[in-house]
C-alpha positions as CSV (number, residue, x, y, z in Angstrom):
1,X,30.1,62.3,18.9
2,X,33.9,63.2,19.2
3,X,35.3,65.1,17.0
4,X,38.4,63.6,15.1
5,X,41.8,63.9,16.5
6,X,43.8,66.9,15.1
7,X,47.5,68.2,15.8
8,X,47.4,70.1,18.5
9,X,51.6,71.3,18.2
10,X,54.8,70.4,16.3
11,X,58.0,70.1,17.7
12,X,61.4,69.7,15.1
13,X,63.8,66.9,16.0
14,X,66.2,67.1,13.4
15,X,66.7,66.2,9.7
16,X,63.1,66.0,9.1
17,X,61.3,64.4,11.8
18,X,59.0,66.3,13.9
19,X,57.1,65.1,16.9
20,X,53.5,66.0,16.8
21,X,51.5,66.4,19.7
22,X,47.3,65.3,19.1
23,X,44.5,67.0,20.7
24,X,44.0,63.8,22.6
25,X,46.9,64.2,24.3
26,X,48.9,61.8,22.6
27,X,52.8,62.7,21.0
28,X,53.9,60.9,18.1
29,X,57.1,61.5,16.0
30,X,56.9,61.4,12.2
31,X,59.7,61.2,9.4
32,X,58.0,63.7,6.4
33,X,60.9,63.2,4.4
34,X,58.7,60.3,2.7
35,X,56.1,62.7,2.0
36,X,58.4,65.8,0.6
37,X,57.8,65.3,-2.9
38,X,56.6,67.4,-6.0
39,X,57.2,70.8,-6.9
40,X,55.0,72.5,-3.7
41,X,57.0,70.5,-1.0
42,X,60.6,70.9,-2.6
43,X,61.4,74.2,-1.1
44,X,60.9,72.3,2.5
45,X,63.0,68.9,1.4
46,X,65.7,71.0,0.2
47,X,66.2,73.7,3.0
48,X,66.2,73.5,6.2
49,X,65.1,76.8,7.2
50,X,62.0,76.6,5.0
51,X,61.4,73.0,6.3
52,X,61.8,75.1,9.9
53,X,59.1,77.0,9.0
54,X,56.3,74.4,9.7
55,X,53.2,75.7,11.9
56,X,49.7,73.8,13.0
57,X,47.1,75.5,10.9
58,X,44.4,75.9,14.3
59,X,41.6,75.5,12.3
60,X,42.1,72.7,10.3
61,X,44.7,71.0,13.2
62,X,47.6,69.6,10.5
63,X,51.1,70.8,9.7
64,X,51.4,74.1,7.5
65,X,54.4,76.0,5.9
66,X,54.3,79.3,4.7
67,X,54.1,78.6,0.6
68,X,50.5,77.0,1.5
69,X,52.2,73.2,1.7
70,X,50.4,70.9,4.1
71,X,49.7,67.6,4.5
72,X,46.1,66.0,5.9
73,X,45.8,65.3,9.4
74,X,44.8,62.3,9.1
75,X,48.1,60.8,7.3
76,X,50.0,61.7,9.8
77,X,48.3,60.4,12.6
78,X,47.0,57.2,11.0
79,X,50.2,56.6,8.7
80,X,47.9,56.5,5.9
81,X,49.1,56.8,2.3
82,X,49.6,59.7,0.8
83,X,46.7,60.2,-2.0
């Protein structure tokens, strides 16, 4: 069986769009603003240095920001909603 696809890298296009490279290979670009909401993502919808700081956690292959903010792989691949 293989295992799920993951995000492999993040790249920042602007405002807050990011293009995510899979571990299939595959790029896709994402708008997060959507999903910036709540007290734990305000620091990254209202800077744009903290928004900056995004990183792919390796083990669990989805996008990571320092205060411990992330969002599941699997939304952003699948442009499923947010629970």
């Amino acid at each position: 069986m293989r295992p799920p696809t993951r995000i492999a890298a993040v790249r920042l296009l602007g405002a807050r769009r990011v293009e995510l490279t899979l571990t299939d290979g595959a790029t896709k670009e994402v708008d997060l603003e959507p999903m910036l909401h709540g007290p734990l993502f305000d620091p990254m919808r209202l800077s744009d240095e903290v928004f900056a700081a995004v990183r792919v956690d390796p083990e669990l292959g989805t996008l990571v920001w320092p205060n411990g903010a992330d969002i599941c792989p699997d939304v952003l691949i699948h442009d499923l909603p947010l629970a």
